[in-house]
N, C-alpha and C positions, 0 to 999 in steps of 0.2 A: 874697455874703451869701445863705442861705440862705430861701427863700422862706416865708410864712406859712402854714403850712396850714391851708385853709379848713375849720370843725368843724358838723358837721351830724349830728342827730342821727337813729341809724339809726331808719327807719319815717316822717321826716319828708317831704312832698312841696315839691319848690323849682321857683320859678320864676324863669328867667333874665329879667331885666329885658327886656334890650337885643336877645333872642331871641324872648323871646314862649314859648317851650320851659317845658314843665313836667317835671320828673328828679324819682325814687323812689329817697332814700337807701337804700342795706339792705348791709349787708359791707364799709362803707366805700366804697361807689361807687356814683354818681347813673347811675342808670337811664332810660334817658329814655324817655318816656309818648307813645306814638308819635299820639294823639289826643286830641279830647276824649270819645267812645265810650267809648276804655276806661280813663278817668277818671269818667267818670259808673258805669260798671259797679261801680266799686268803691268810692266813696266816696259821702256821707251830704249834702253839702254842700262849698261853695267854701270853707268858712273854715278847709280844712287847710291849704290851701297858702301858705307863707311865699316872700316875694320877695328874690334874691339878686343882685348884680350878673355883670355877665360877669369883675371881676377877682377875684372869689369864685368863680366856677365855674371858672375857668382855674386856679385853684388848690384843687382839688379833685380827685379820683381817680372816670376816667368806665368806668362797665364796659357791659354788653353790655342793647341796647335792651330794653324790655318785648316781650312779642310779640303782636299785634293781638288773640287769641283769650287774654289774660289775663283772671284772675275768680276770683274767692273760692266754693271746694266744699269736699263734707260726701257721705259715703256713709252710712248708714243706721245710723252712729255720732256720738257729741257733738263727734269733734275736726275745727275747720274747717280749713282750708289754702288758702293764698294760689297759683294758680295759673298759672304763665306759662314761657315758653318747656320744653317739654314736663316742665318739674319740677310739683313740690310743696311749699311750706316750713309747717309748723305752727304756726301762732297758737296760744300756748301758753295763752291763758286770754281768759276776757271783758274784762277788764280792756284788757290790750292789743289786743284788738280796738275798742273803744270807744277808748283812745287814738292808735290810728293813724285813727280816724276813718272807718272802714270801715260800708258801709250793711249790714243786717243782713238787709234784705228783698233785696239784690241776691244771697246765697249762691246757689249754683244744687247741687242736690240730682244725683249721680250713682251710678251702680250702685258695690256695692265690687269686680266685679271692674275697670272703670273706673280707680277708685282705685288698685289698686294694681301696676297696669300703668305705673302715671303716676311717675318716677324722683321720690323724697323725696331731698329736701337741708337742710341743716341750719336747724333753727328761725326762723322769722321774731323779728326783735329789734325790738323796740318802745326806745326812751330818753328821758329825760326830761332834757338838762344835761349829758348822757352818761352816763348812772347808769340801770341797769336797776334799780327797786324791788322788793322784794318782802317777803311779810308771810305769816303762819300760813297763811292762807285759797291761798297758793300750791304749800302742801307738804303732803302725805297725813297725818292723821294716827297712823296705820301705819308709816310712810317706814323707822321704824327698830324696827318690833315684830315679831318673827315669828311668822308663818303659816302655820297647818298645810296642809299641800301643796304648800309654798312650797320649794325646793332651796335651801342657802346653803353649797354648795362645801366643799371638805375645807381645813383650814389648817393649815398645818406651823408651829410658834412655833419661831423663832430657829435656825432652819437655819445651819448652819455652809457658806461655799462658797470656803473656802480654808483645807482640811486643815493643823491643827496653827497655826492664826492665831485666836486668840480672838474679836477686833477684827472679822472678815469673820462674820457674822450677818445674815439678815436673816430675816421674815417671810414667808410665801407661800399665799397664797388662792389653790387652783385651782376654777373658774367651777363649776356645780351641769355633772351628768355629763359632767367633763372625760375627754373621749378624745382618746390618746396618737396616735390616727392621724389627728387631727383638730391645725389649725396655730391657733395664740389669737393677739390682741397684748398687748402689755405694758402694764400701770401701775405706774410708781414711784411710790410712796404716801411721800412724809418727814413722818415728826414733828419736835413743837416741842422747843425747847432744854430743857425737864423732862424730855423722856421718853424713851422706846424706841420699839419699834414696837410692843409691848404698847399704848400712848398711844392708836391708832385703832383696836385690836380694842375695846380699852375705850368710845370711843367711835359702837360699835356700826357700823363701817365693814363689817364682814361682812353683816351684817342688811340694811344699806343698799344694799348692791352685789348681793347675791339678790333685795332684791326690785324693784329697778330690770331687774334681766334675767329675771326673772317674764316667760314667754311666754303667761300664760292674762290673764283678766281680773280685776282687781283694781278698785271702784271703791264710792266711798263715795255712794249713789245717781245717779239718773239727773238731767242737766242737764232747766230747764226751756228752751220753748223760747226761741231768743235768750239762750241762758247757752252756754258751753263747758266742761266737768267740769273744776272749777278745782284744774290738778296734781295731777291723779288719774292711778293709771297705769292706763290703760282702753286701750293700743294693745299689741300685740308687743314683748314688753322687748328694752332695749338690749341690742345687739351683746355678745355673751359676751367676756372677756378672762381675763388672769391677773394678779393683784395682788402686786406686791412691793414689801415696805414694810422698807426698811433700818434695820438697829441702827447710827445713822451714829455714837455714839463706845460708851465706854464706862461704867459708873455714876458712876464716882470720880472721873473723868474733871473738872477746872475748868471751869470758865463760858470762859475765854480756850482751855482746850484745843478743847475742844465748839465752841467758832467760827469756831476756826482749821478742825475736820474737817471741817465743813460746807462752808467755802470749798473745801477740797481734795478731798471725795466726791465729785466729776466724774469725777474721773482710776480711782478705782478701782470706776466703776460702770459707766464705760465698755472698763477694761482686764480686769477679774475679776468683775465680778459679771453682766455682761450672756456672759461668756465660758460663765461655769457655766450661766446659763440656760436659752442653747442648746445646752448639753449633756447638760442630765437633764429637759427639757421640752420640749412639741410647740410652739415659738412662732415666728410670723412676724418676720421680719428685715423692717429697713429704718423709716425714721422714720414712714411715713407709718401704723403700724403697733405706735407707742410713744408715749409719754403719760409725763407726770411733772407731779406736781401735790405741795403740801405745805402746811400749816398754821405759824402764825406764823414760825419762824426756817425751818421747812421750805418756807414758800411761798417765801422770799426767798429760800432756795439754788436752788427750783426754777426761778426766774426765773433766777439768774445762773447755774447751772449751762445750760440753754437759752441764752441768751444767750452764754457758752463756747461752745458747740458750734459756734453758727450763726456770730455774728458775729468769735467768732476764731481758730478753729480750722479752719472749714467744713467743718464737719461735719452730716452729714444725718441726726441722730439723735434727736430729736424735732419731732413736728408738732403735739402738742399738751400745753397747760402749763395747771396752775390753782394759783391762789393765791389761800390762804386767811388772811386779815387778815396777810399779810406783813409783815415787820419791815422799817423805814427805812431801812437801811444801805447798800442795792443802787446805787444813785446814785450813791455815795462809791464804791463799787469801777470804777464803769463810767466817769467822771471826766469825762466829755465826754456829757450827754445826747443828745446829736445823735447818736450813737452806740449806742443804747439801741435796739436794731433786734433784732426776733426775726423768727422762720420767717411767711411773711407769702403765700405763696401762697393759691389759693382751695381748697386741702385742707390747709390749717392754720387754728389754734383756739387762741385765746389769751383766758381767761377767769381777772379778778382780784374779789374780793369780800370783804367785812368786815362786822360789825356795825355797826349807825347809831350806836350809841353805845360804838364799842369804843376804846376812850381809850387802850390801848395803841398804836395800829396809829396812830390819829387818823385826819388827811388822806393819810397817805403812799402807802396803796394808790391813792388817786385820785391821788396823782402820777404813780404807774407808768403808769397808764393812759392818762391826759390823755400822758403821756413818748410814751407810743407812739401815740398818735395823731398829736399834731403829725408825728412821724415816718415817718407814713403806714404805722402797722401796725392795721389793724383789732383789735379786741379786744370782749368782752362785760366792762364791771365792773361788779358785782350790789352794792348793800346791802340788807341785812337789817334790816327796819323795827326795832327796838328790841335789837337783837341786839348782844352783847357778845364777848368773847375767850375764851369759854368755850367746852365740848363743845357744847353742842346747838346753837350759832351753826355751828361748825364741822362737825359733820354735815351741819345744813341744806344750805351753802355746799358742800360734798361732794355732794350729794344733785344741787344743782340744777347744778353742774357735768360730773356726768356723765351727767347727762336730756336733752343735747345731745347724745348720739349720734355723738359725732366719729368714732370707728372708725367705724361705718356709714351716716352722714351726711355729705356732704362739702358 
């Protein structure tokens, strides 16, 4: 019989009863706090930490100690970072700074060349239930407005990439000054079961993806002190890539056709369309280097399409997936949730997210997610405070999916 996996949520501190031992959930694995020193350096008070047993931590996923010289820094910028074994991970707002319960007179102030000597790794994750929350106050108001002096990449509409085949179309965003001598990774972008891949230029996915890899500074005033510039992009934009967004049926196409081709766009996006890619584009191979993400019918091919790859084909051909208010059905395909296993190493990234109140999707994204955790696959799932099934949920949800930096964060 399969074991219970024990559920903690990341940013939470535990303490092993029957050890005396204090662990820092964060990635899906307890960290453990090599003292009390550098427990006090970083927290505000004793009432973060919640008490677990040892048959709770035995059943739990243990990864690699704090390091004595951990501590929360800041260079002579708003954004702070949690600092331990020679990395850096981003506290992505005040919010979750105040909810991991971090003191705010402990940050210790260091030069920026300091800074950025020091290897960043992927966002610190604050959860509440398992649900990362979020709300306006998290997302630019800009996020999807464009700005003069801002690059938003050349885009090809409905490129043809199997001569004299109607069917094979897709979309193609190359990054603001793509050079041909220079290697990018990839994003598979799928739309929902209404549309094409017209569905995200319309919903301003171009907009969003320049000004996320925006290298200058963008920000909508200066934090006070004791604030962090809340989702503002005020650092080095993200990792440059190349977006393709597939025309996965056709117009005329039935509701039964369209969900049959969705099930079956694996095979010809791994056999023909990732073929042409590397053939008329400068792109990096290999999954650690590929990305597929999609909105409603689209998040749920892109979950089972990764899922294909990994758990039954073994294939290494994505490491990173996002889904956006995903459609129910993925269960039913995979038939055995124990089973329900994606790429799960610590340079993989599996991010699922919906509106609070999108009554199409319901609970079912928190299934997938709660699915893979028991399963022992770390994951980020986001809701969207008042957000529904509509475009600007789904940008959002876009937005904040790839401000995690997975190509250049690991």
């Amino acid at each position: 019989m399969k074991s219970k996996k024990t559920l903690i949520d990341n940013g939470t501190v535990v303490r092993v009863v029957e050890k005396g031992e204090m662990y820092l959930m964060q990635r899906g694995e307890l960290h453990l706090i090599p003292n009390n020193q550098v427990y006090n350096s970083l927290y505000a008070c004793k009432d973060v930490v919640k008490d677990i047993s040892m048959e709770q931590f035995l059943n739990a996923s243990v990864g690699q100690p704090l390091s004595k010289d951990t501590k929360l820094i800041k260079g002579t910028g708003c954004e702070i970072y949690f600092n331990t074994n020679n990395t850096k991970s981003h506290i992505r707002s005040s919010h979750d700074f105040n909810l991991a319960g971090f003191d705010w007179a402990s940050v210790k102030k260091v030069s920026d060349d300091e800074l950025r000597n020091i290897k960043t790794i992927r966002d610190f994750v604050i959860e509440q239930n398992k649900v990362v929350s979020i709300n306006s106050n998290d997302i630019p108001s800009f996020y999807n407005k464009q700005i003069k002096g801002v690059g938003y990449g050349k885009l090809e509409m409905h490129k043809n990439f199997v001569p004299g085949n109607a069917e094979r179309t897709a979309s193609i965003l190359l990054p603001p000054d793509y050079n041909s001598d220079e290697k990018y990774p990839v994003l598979f972008l799928y739309h929902g079961l209404g549309g094409t891949s017209e569905e995200w230029i319309n919903y301003g996915a171009q907009t969003v993806i320049g000004n996320l890899m925006y290298e200058g500074k963008i920000c909508e005033g200066k934090a006070r002190e004791g604030e962090i510039c809340e989702g503002k992009i005020c650092k080095n934009g993200i990792h440059k890539f190349i977006t393709v967004i597939p025309d996965i049926f056709l117009s005329n196409d039935s509701t039964v056709i369209r969900e049959k081709k969705y099930r079956e766009y694996r095979q010809i996006l791994v056999e023909e369309l990732l073929p042409y890619l590397k053939s008329s584009y400068s792109i990096k191979d290999g999954g650690e280097n590929t990305a597929i993400a999609g909105l409603s019918m689209g998040g749920y091919a892109a979950l089972y399409h990764d899922w294909l790859c990994h758990s039954k084909y073994r294939l290494d051909t994505f490491h990173y997936v996002g889904a956006f208010g995903p459609s129910q059905a993925l269960l039913i395909l995979v038939r055995d949730p124990d089973k329900f296993i994606l790429p799960n190493s610590p340079d993989c990234f599996t991010f699922i997210g919906r509106g609070s109140k999108d009554s199409i999707v319901d609970q079912g994204a928190k299934l997938y997610s709660d699915t893979l955790t028991k399963n022992g696959v770390d994951n980020v799932y986001v809701e969207y405070e008042n957000g529904d099934h509509g475009s600007g949920t789904m940008s959002k949800l876009l937005y904040q999916f790839l401000s995690y930096d997975f190509f250049n964060k690991k």
